[in-house]
VOPA-817877 format. One record per residue (C-alpha): residue in three letters; x, y negated, z negated; chain. Coordinates in steps of 0.25 Angstrom, whole numbers, plus 2048, in hexadecimal, padded with zeros to 3 digits. Layout:
% residues N
 type  c1  c2  c3 mol
  ala   X   Y   Z   A
...
END
This chain:
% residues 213
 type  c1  c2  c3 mol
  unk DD0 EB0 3E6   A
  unk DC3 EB7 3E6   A
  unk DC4 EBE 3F4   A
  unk DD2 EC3 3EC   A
  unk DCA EC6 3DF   A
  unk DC2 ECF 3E6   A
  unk DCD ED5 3F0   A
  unk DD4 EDC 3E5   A
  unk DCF EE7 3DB   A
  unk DCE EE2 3CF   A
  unk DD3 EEF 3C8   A
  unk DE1 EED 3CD   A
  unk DEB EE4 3CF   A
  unk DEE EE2 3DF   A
  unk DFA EE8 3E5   A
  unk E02 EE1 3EF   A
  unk DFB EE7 3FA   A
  unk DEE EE5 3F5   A
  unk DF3 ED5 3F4   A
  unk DF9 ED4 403   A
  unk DEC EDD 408   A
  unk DE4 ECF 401   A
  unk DEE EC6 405   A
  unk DEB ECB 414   A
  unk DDC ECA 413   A
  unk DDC EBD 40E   A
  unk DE7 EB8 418   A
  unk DDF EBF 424   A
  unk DD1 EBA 420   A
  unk DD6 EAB 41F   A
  unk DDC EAE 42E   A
  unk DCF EB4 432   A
  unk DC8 EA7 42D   A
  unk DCE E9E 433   A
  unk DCD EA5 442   A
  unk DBE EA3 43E   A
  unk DBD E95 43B   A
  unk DC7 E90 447   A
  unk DC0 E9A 450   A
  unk DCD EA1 455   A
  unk DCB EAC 462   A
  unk DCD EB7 45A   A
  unk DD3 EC0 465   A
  unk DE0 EBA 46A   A
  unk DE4 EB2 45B   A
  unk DE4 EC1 455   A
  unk DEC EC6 460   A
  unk DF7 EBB 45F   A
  unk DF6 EBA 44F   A
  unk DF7 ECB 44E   A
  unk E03 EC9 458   A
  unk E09 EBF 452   A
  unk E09 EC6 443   A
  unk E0C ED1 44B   A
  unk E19 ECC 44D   A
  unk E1D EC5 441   A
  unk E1A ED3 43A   A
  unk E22 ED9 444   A
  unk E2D ECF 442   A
  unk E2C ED3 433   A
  unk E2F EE1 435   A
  unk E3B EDE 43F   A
  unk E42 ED8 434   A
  unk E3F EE6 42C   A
  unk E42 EEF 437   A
  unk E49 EE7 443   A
  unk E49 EF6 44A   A
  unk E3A EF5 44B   A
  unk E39 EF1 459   A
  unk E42 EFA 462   A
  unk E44 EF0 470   A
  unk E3D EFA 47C   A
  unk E49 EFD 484   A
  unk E47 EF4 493   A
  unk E47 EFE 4A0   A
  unk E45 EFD 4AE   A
  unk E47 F0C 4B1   A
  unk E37 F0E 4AC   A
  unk E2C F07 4A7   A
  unk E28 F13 4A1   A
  unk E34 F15 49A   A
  unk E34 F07 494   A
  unk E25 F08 491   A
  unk E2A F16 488   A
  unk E33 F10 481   A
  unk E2A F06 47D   A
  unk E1E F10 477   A
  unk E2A F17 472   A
  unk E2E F0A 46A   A
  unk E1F F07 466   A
  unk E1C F12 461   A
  unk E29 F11 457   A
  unk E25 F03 455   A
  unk E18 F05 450   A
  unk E1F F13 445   A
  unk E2A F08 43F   A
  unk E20 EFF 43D   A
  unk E17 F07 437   A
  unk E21 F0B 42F   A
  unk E26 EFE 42C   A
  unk E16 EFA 428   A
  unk E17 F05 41D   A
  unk E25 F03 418   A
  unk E1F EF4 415   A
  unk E12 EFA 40F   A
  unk E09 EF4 418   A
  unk E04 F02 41A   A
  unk E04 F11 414   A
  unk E08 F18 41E   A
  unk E05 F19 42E   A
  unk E05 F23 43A   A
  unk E05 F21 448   A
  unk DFF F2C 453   A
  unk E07 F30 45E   A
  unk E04 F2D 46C   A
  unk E04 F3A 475   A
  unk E0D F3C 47E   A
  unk E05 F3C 48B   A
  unk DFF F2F 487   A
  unk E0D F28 484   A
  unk E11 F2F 493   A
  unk E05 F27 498   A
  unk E07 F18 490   A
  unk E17 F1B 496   A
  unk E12 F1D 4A3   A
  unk E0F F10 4AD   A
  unk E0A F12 4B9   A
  unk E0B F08 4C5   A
  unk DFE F06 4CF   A
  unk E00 F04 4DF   A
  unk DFA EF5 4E0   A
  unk E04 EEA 4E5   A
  unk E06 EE7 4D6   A
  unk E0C EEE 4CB   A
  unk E03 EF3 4C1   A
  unk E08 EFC 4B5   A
  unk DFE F06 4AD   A
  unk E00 F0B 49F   A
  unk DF6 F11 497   A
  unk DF3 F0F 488   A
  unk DF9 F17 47C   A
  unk DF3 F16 46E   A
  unk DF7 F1A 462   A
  unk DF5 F17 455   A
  unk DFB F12 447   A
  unk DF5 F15 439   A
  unk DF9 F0C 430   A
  unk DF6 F11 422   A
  unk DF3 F09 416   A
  unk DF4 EFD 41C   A
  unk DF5 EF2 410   A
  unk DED EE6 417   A
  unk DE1 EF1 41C   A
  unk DD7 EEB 410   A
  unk DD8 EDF 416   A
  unk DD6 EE1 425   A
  unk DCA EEA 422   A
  unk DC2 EDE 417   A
  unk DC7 ED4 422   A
  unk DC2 EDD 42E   A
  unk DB4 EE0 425   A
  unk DB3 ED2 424   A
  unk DB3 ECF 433   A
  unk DC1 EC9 435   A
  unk DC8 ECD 441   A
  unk DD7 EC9 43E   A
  unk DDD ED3 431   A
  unk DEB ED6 42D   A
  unk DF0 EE2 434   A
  unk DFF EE1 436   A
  unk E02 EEE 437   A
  unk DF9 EEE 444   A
  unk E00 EE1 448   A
  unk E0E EE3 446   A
  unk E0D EF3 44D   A
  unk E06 EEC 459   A
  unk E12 EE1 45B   A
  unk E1C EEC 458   A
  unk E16 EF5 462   A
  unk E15 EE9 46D   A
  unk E23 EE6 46C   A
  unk E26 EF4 471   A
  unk E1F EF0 47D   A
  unk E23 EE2 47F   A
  unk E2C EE2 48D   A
  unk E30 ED8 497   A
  unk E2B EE6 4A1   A
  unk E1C EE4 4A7   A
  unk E1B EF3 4A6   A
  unk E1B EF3 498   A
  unk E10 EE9 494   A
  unk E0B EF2 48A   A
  unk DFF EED 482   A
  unk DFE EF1 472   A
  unk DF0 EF0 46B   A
  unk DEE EF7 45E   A
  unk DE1 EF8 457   A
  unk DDF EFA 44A   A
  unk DD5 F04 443   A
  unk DD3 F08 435   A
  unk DD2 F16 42F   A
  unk DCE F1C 422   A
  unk DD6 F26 41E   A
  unk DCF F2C 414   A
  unk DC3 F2F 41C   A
  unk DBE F3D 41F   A
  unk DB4 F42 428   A
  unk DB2 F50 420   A
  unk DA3 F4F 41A   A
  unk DA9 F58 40E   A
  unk DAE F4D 408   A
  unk DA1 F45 406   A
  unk D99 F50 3FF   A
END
């Protein structure tokens, strides 16, 4: 109750994103608690609990939009091809579930950059070495989402400020199992590897020294 007291404005009545954006910190700094007192390794419990959120959130949004996840089309003609396909299909995965994200308002709005088109060439492209074995080489592709007015960001930056390391950011999890279900083949060429890092950016900020005379 006190922690709440002093969460809130006191000016105003909270609004129902201000109560989930409170119900999340609480929730998460419990979580974060206990991995302290039982010593938990970090590392591989928030992988598997990211993953696992990951796909109950993605479960979740099956149920609002089954054509979410469009199956990569199997092919023996060229890895290349399948490998296409399935950037093709990550790349669409990540926009409807962005969109899905703000429909839901769990955030304001987003934009995803474009890959260039030599670098999507070059991610499509495998290449074979001339050892006895096998080897195929792809080379990375970032790109990156913004996710706007994201309701639960008060809550992952107090969190982060006070030196947890595990904060609700579902939109990063559910994106990331989306986009490594496009990848997911029973094909050894296309063991593609998903990592997302998240940042924060400050919109309102301006480099011009005109504005702070």
């Amino acid at each position: 109750q006190l922690v709440r007291k002093s969460f809130f404005s006191s000016s105003s009545t909270p609004t129902s994103i201000e109560e989930f954006n409170f119900e999340c910190y609480a929730h998460f700094k419990v979580f974060n608690e206990i991995l302290i007192k039982y010593k938990v390794i970090f590392p591989p419990f928030q992988k598997e609990f990211e993953s696992f959120i990951g796909n109950r959130l993605l479960q979740l949004a099956l149920q609002q939009q089954p054509s979410l996840l469009t199956p990569t089309p199997a092919t023996t003609i060229s890895s290349s091809i399948n490998l296409t396909a399935s950037l093709q299909n990550a790349l669409r995965t990540t926009d409807v579930i962005a969109t899905l994200l703000q429909k839901k308002g769990f955030i304001t709005s987003w934009e995803r950059s474009v890959p260039p088109d030599d670098d999507m060439e070059d991610f499509t492209s495998t290449t074979s070495t001339k050892s006895s074995e096998n080897f195929f080489v792809s080379s990375d592709l970032p790109y990156s989402v913004a996710l706007n007015g994201d309701i639960t960001l008060n809550s992952q930056l107090l969190l982060q400020e006070l030196g947890y390391r595990m904060y609700p950011s579902f939109g990063r999890w559910l994106i990331q199992k989306g986009v490594s279900g496009c990848f997911e083949s029973g094909d050894a060429v296309n063991k593609i590897t998903v990592q997302m890092d998240d940042y924060y950016m400050d919109p309102s900020y301006n480099t011009n020294p005109d504005l702070f005379e």
